[in-house]
C-alpha positions in Angstrom: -13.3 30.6 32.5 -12.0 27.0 32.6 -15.5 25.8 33.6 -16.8 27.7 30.7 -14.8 25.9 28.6 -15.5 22.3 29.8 -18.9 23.1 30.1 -19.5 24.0 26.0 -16.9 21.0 24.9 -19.3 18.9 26.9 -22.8 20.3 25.9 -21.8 20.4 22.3 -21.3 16.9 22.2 -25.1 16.3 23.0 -25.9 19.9 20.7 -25.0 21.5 17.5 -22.4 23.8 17.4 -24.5 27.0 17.1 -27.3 26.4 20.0 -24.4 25.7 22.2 -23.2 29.0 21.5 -26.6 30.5 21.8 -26.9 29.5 24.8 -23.9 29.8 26.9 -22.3 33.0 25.5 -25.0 35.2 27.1 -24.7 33.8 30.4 -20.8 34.1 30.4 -21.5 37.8 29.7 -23.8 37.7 32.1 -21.7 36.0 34.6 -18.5 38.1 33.3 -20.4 41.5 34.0 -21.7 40.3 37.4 -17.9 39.4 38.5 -16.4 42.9 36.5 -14.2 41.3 33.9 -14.4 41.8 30.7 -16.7 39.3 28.6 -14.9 39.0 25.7 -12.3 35.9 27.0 -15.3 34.0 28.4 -17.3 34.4 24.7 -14.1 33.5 23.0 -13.2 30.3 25.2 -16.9 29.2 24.7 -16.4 29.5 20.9 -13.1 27.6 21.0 -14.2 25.0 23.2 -17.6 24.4 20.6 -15.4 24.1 17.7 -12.6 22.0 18.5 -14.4 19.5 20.8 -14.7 16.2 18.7 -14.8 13.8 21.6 -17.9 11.9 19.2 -19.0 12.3 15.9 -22.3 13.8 16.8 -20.4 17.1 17.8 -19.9 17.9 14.4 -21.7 17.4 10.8 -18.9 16.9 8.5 -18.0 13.9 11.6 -21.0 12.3 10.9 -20.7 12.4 7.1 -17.1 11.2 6.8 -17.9 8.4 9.4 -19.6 5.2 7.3 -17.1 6.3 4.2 -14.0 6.6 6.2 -14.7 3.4 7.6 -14.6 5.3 11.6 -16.1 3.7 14.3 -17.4 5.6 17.4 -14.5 4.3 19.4 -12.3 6.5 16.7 -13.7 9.8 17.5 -13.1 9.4 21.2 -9.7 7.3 21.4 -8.5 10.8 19.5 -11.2 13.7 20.2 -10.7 13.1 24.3 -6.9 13.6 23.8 -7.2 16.1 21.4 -10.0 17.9 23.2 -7.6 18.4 26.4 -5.3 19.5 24.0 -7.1 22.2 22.8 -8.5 23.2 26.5 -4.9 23.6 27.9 -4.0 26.0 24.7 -7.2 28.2 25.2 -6.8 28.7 29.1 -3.1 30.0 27.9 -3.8 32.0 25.0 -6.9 33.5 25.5 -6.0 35.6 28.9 -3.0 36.9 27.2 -4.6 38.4 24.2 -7.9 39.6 25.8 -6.8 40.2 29.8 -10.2 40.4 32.4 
C-alpha cells in the first residue's frame, strides 16, 4: 500500500489529478484481488496521495493559477509540498488500515 501511495504522489506531479487515478486505481484492485485483500484501502490511499501531493505547481490547477499572482516561485511549492507531502503519506499509511482493514 505504501508503494501505492508514493507511486500516485509521484506520477501526479508529471499528470493531472484524474488520469492518475484512472490509471493506477484499477491496477491496485487488480493487485489487491491477486494478493486477497480487500481493494478498497489501496483505491483510497491512491486518491489521498493524488490530492494532497503538491511537491510542484503542475500537480494541481488552482497551483498554477495562484502562482504569477501570489508572487510563488517553483522553489515555493517544493521547499513546502516535499514536507508536507511526507506529511500526508505518514497519516494515510495510519488511518487508512484502521478504517478499512485488508
Amino acid at each position: 500500500m505504501d508503494s501505492s501511495c508514493a507511486i500516485a504522489a509521484v506520477l501526479t506531479q508529471v499528470m493531472s489529478n484524474t488520469p492518475t487515478t484512472l490509471l493506477l486505481a484499477p491496477v491496485m484492485i487488480q493487485t489487491a484481488t491477486a494478493l486477497h485483500y480487500n481493494p478498497i484501502p489501496f483505491v483510497v490511499t491512491v486518491v489521498v496521495a493524488v490530492t494532497a501531493s503538491p511537491m510542484t505547481y503542475i500537480s494541481h490547477k488552482v497551483f498554477l493559477i495562484i502562482m504569477r499572482p501570489g508572487g510563488y516561485r517553483y522553489q515555493d511549492y517544493a521547499r513546502l509540498g516535499v514536507p508536507l507531502t511526507i506529511l500526508f503519506f505518514a497519516a494515510t499509511m495510519l488511518i487508512v488500515p484502521r478504517i478499512w482493514p485488508f
